[in-house]
C-alpha positions as CSV (number, residue, x, y, z in Angstrom):
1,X,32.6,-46.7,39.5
2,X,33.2,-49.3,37.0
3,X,29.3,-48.4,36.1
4,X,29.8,-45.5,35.0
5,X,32.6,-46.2,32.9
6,X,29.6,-47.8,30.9
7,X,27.0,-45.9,31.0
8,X,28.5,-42.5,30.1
9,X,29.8,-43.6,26.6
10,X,26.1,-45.1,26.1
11,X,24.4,-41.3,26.7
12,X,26.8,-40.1,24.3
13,X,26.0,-42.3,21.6
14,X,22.5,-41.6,22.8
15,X,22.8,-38.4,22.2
16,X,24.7,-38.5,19.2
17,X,22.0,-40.6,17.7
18,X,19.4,-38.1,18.5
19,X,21.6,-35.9,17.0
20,X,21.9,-37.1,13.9
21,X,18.3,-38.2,13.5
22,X,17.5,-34.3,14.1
23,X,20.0,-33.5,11.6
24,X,18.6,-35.8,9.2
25,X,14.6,-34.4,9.8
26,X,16.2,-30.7,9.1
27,X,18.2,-31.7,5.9
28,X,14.7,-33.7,5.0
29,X,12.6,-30.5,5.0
30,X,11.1,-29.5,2.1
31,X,12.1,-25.9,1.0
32,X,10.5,-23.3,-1.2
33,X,12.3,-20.3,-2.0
34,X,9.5,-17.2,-3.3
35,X,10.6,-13.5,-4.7
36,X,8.7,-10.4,-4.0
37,X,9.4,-7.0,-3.4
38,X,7.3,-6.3,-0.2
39,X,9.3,-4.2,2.0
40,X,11.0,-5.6,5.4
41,X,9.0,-3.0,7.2
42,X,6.1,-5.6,5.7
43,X,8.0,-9.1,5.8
44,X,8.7,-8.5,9.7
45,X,5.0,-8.3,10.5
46,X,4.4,-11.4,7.6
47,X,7.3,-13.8,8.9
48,X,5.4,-15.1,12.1
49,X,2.5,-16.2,9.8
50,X,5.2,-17.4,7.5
51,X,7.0,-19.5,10.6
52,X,3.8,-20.6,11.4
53,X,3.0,-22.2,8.0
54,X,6.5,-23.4,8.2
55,X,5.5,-25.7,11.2
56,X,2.4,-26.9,10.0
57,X,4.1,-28.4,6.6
58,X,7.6,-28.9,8.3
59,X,9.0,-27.0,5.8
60,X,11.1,-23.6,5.5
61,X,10.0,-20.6,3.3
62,X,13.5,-18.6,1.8
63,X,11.6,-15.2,1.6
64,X,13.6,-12.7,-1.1
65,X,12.5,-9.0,-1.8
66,X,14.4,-7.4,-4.8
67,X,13.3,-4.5,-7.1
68,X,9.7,-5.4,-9.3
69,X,11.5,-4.8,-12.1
70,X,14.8,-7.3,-11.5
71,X,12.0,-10.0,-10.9
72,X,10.6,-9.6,-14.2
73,X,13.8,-8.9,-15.7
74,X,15.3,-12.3,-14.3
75,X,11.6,-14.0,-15.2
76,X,12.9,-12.3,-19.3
77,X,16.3,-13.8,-18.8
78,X,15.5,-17.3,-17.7
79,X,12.6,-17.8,-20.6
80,X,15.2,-16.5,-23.5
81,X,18.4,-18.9,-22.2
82,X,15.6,-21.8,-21.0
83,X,17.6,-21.4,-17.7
84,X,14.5,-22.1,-15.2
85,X,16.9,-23.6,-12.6
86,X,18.0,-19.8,-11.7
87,X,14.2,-18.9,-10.9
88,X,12.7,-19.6,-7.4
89,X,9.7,-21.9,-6.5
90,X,7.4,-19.0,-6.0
91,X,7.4,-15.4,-7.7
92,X,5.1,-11.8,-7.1
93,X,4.3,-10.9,-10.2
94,X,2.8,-7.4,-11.0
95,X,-0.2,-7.0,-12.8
96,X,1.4,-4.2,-14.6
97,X,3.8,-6.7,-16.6
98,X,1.8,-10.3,-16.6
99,X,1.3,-10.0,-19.8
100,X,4.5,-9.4,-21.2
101,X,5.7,-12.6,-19.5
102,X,2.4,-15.0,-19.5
103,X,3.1,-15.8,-23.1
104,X,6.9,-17.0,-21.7
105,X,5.7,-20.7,-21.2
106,X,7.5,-20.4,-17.6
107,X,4.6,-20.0,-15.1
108,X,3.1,-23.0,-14.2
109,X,-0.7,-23.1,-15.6
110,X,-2.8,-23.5,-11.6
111,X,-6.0,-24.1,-13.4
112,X,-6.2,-27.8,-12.2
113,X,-5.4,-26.8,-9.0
114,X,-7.8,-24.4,-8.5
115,X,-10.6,-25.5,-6.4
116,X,-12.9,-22.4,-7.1
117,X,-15.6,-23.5,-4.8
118,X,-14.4,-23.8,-1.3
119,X,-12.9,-21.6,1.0
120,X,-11.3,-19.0,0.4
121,X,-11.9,-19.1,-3.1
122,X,-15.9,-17.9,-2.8
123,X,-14.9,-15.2,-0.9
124,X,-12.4,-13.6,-3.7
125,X,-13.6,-10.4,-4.7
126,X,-15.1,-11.2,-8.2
127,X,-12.3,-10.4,-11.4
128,X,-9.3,-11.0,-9.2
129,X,-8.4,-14.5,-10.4
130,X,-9.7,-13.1,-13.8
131,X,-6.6,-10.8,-13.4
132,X,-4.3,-13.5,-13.6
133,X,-5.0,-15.7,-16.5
134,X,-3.4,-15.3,-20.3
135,X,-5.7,-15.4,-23.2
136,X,-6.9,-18.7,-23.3
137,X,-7.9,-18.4,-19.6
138,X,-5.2,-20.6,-18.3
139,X,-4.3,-19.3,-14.7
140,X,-1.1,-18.7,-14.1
141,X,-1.3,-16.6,-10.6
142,X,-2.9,-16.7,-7.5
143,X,-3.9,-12.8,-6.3
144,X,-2.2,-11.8,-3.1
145,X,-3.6,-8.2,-3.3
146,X,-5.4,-5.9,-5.3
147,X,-5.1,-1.8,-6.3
148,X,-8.2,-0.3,-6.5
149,X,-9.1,3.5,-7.1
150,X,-11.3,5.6,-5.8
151,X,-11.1,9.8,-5.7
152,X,-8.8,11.3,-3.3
153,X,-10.0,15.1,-3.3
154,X,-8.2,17.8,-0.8
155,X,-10.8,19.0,0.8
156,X,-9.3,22.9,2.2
157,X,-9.0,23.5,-1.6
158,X,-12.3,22.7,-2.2
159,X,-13.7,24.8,0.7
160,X,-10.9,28.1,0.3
161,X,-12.4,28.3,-3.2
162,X,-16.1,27.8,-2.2
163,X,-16.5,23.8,-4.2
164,X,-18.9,22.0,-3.3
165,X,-17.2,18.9,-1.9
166,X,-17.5,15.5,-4.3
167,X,-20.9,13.0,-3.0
168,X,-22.5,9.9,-4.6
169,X,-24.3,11.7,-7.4
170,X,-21.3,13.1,-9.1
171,X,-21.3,13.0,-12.8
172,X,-18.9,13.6,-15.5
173,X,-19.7,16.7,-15.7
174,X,-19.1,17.3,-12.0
175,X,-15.8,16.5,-11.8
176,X,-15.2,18.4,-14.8
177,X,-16.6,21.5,-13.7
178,X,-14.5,21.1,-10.5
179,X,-11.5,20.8,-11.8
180,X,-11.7,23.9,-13.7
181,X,-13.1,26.3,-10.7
182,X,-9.7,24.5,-9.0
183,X,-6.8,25.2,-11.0
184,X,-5.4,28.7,-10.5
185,X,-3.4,29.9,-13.6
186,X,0.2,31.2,-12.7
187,X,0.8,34.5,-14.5
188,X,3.9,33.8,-17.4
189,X,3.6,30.4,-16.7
190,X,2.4,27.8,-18.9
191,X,1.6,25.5,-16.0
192,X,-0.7,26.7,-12.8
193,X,0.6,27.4,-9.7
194,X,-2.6,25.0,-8.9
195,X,-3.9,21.9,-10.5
196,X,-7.6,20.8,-10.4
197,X,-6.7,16.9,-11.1
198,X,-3.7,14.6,-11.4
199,X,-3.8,11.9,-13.9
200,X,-0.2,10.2,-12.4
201,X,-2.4,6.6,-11.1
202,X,-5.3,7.4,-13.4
203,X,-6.2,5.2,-16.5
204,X,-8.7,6.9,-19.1
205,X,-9.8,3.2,-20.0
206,X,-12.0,3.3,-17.0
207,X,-13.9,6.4,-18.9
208,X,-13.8,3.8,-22.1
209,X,-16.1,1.3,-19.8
210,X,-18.3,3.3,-17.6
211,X,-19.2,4.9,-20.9
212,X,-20.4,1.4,-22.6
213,X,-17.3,1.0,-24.6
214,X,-14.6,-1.4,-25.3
215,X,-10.8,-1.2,-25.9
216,X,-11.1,-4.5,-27.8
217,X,-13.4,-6.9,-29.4
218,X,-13.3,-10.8,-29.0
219,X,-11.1,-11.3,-31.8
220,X,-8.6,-9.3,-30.4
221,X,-9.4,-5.9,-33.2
222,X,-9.2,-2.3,-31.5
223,X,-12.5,-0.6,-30.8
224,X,-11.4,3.0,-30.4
225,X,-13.9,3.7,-33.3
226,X,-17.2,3.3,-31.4
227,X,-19.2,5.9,-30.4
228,X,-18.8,5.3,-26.8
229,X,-14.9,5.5,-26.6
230,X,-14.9,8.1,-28.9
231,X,-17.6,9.9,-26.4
232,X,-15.4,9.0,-23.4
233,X,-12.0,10.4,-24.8
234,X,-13.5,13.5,-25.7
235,X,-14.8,14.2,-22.4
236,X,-11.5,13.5,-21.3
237,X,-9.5,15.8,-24.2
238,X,-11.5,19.2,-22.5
239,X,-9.1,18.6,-19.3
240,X,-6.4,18.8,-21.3
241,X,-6.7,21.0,-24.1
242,X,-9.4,23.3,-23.1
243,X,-8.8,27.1,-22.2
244,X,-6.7,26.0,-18.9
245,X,-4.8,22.7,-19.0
246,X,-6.2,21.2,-15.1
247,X,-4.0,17.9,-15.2
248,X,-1.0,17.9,-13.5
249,X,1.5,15.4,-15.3
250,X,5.2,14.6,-15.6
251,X,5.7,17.9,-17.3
252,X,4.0,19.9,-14.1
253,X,6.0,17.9,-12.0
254,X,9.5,18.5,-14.2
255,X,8.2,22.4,-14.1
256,X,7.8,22.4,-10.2
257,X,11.7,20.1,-10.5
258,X,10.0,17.0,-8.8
259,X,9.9,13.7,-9.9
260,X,6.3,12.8,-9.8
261,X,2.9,14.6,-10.2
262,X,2.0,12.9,-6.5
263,X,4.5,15.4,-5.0
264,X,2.5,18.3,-6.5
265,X,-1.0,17.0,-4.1
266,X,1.4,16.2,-1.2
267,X,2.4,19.9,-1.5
268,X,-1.4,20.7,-1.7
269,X,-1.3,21.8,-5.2
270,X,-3.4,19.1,-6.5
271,X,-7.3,19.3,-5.5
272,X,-8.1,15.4,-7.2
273,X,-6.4,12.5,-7.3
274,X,-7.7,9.2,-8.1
275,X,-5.5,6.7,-6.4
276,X,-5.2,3.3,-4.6
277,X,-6.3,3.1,-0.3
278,X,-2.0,3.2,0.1
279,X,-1.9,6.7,-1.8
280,X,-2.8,8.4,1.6
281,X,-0.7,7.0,3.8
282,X,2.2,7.4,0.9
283,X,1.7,10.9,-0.3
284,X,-0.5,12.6,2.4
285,X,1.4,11.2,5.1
286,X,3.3,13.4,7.8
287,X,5.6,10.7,9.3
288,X,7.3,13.1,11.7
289,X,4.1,14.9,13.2
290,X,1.9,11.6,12.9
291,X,-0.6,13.3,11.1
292,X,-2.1,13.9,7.9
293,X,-0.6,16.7,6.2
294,X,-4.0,18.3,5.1
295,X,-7.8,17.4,5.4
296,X,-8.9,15.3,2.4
297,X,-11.5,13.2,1.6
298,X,-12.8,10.3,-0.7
299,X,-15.3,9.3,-3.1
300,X,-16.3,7.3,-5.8
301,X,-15.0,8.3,-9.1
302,X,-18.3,10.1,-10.8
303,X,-20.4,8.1,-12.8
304,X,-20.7,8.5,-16.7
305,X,-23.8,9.8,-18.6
306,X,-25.5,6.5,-19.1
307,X,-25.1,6.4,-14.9
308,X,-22.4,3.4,-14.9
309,X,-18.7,3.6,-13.0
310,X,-15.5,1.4,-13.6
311,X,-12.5,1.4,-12.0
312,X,-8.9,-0.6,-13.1
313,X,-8.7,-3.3,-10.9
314,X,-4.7,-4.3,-10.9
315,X,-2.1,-5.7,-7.9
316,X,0.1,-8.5,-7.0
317,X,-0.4,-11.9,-7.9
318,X,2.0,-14.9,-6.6
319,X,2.6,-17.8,-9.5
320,X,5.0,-20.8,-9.1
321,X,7.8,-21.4,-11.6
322,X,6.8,-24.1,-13.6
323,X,10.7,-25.7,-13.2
324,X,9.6,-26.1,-9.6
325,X,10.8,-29.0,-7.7
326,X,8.2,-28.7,-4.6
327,X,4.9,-28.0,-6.8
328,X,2.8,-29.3,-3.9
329,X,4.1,-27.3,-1.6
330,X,4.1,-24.2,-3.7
331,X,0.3,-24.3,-3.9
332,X,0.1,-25.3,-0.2
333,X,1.7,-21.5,0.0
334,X,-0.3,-20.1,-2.4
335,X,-3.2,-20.7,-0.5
336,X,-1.6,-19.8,2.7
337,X,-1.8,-16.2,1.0
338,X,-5.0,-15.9,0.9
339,X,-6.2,-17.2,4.3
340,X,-7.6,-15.0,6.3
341,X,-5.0,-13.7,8.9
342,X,-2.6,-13.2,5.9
343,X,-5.2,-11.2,4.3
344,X,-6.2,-8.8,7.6
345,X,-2.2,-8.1,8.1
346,X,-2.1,-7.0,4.1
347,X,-5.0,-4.9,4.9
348,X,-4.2,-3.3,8.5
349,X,-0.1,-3.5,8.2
350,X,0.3,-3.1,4.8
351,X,-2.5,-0.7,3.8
352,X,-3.2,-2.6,0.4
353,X,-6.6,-3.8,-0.7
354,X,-7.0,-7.3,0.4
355,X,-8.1,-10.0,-2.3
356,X,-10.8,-11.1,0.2
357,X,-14.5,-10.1,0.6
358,X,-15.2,-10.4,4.1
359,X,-12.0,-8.6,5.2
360,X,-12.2,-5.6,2.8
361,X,-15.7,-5.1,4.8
362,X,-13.8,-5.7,8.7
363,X,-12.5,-3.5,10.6
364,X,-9.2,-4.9,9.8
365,X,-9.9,-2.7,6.5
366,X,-12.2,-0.4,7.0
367,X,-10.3,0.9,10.3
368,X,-6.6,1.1,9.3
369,X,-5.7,4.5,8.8
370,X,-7.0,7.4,10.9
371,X,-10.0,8.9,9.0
372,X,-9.9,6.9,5.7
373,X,-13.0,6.4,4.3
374,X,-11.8,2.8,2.8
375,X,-15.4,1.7,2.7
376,X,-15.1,3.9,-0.8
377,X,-12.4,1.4,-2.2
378,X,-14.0,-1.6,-1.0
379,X,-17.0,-0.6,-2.7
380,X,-15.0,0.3,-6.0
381,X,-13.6,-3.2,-6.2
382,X,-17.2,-4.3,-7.0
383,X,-17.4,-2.6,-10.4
384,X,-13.3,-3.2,-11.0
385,X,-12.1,-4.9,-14.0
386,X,-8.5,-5.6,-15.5
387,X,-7.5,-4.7,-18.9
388,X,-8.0,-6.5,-21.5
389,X,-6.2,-9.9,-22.3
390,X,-5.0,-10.1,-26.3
391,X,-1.7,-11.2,-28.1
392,X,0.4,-8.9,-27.5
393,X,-1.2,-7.1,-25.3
394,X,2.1,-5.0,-23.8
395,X,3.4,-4.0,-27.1
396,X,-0.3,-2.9,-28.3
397,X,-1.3,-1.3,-25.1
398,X,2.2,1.5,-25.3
399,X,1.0,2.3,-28.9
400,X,-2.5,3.6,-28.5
401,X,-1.4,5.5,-25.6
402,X,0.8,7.3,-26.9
403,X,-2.2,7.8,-30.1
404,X,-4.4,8.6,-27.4
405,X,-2.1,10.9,-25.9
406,X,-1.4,12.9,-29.1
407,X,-5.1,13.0,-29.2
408,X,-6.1,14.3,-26.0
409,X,-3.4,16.7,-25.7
410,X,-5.0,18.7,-29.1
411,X,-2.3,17.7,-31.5
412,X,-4.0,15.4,-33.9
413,X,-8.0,15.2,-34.2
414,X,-10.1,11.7,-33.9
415,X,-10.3,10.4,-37.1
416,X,-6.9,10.6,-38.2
417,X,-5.6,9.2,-35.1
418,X,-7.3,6.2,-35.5
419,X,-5.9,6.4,-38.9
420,X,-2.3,7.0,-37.5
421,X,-2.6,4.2,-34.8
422,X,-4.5,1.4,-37.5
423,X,-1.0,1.9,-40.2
424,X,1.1,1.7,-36.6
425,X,-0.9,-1.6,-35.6
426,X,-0.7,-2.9,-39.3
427,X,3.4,-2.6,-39.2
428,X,3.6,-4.4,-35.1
429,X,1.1,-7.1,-37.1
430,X,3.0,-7.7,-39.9
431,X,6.1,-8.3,-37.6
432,X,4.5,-11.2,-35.9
């Protein structure tokens, strides 16, 4: 007995020792905290991966979602008050807003980091690390997804009014003459009960490229004054302010009291929407039969005159706070993004365009959704580009679109609004 008097305080030190050695590995562990707005529906299916790059590194991922907009806000806040400390270790950012806060000085630059020539770098779909560096071509985001358009086009409208449906050889001219035939006029309306094309996803710089042109030049000056933008934006003006107006906008959608021009094609009053390989499964969707709530098909938006297409290519990017404390690991989880089971579950689970060649082209693309042509979109991304990278850019970019606008809505002609947008430009130059 007088043994065991001995031995049992000896396994609980034993223990206690173990204990505390455990203790110690946890409170060792490096941590990295990221922000991103993917949806929990999403994060569940991401989180095993995420636990398994968690015991690989012995580390633990915090995983955060919040509102697009807070994150960018918050990324606003901490560049004015120099308060990086409130910022995580690794942020989403939206290609929609990089370069409002690129010029912030608080993403860390990745460009010696990059490798470029290994895996999975080579197998990034050409222009979607371009879509993350600033204008000296510092990168300052890895690309965890992309947005790509193709043409969504409802295909009962097409065949109740006797349209031939949209194939490879569509032109301009094509989808033009479409539209038209497919917008039905609503007696004392100004809006039609029935729109040939929505515009909501829809950027007419992509008309500005396939036609030759260029929003800028290499010093940074607007090129709206070539012939091949001017070409582009007046093919554009004839859906707009011909004899019927065949774009549904915010104001169809405010007539109709919705919120967005999308509702308008999931009501089946829209025959054309050009729109990312989510927009199906988003607006097209009937989640309580399980089915589609029409027949629709997809194609490549129709080629220009001179035969060329182009595309916007945009979508999340992940960057690392350059007041990280864990840099290595940071990067560690940057490329964890783009390895290839990550990129399979952001194309099968969360119906975006993966970032990677060879899974746009698998099945784990290609056969997500029931019926999908996404071959279309994988396709697309191969002629994609991003918008242009100048000073600026995101004050600049608001200006001639609403120029533009004027223009293609018939209120102003060409020439004097590029005269109207040059004295706006001189005035935001003068403030700098």
């Amino acid at each position: 007995m007088a043994r065991c008097k001995v031995r049992v305080p000896i396994l609980i030190l034993s223990a206690l020792f173990l204990f505390l050695i455990g203790q110690a590995e946890v409170a060792a562990q490096e941590k990295i905290t990221w922000w991103h707005w993917n949806s929990s529906q999403y994060m569940q299916q991401l989180t095993p991966l995420i636990q398994e790059f968690e015991e690989r590194w012995s580390c633990q991922v915090v995983a955060l979602e919040m509102p697009w907009v807070e994150i960018r806000n918050r990324l606003e806040r901490a560049a004015l008050t120099q308060d990086l400390d409130s910022l995580p270790d690794v942020i989403s950012i939206s290609s929609q807003w990089f370069s409002q806060v690129a010029p912030l000085g608080i993403l860390l630059d990745l460009t010696d980091y990059w490798k470029g020539e290994g895996e999975p770098y080579r197998d990034v779909f050409p222009g979607a690390f371009e879509l993350w560096q600033d204008i000296d071509g510092a990168l300052l985001a890895y690309p965890f997804d992309l947005d790509i358009q193709a043409l969504l086009y409802n295909q009962e409208l097409f065949e109740a009014a006797g349209v031939a449906l949209p194939t490879e050889d569509w032109m301009w001219d094509d989808l033009l003459e479409a539209a038209v035939k497919l917008t039905v006029p609503a007696p004392g309306s100004s809006q039609p009960s029935q729109y040939g094309f929505t515009n909501w996803y829809f950027n007419w710089a992509t008309l500005v490229w396939a036609n030759g042109g260029s929003l800028v030049g290499t010093n940074g000056a607007l090129l709206l004054s070539q012939p091949q933008t001017k070409g582009a934006l007046e093919f554009y003006r004839q859906f707009w302010s011909g004899p019927v107006k065949v774009v549904a906008d915010e104001e169809a959608a405010l007539a109709a009291n919705l919120r967005y021009p999308p509702q308008l094609w999931q009501r089946g009053q829209v025959a054309m929407m050009p729109a990312g390989s989510w927009a199906p499964k988003m607006w097209t969707w009937n989640s309580k039969e399980e089915e589609y709530l029409f027949d629709f098909g997809v194609a490549h938006f129709p080629a220009s005159p001179i035969g060329r297409r182009a595309v916007e290519a945009s979508g999340q990017g992940v960057a690392i706070i350059a007041g990280s404390k864990n840099v290595s690991l940071s990067l560690r989880f940057l490329e964890f993004l783009l390895e290839e089971d990550v990129q399979r579950l952001i194309a099968s689970v969360f119906n975006q365009f993966p970032v990677r060649y060879s899974v746009a082209f698998s099945p784990a693309f290609l056969e997500s959704s029931d019926g999908v042509n996404k071959q279309i979109f994988a396709e697309a991304a191969q002629y994609a580009r991003p918008m242009p990278r100048t000073r600026n850019w995101h004050e600049l970019w608001p200006i001639v679109q609403r120029h533009v606008s004027r223009y293609l809505r018939g209120q102003v002609e060409y020439e004097p609004m590029l005269e109207n947008l040059a004295r706006e430009v001189q005035v935001l130059e003068q403030k700098r």
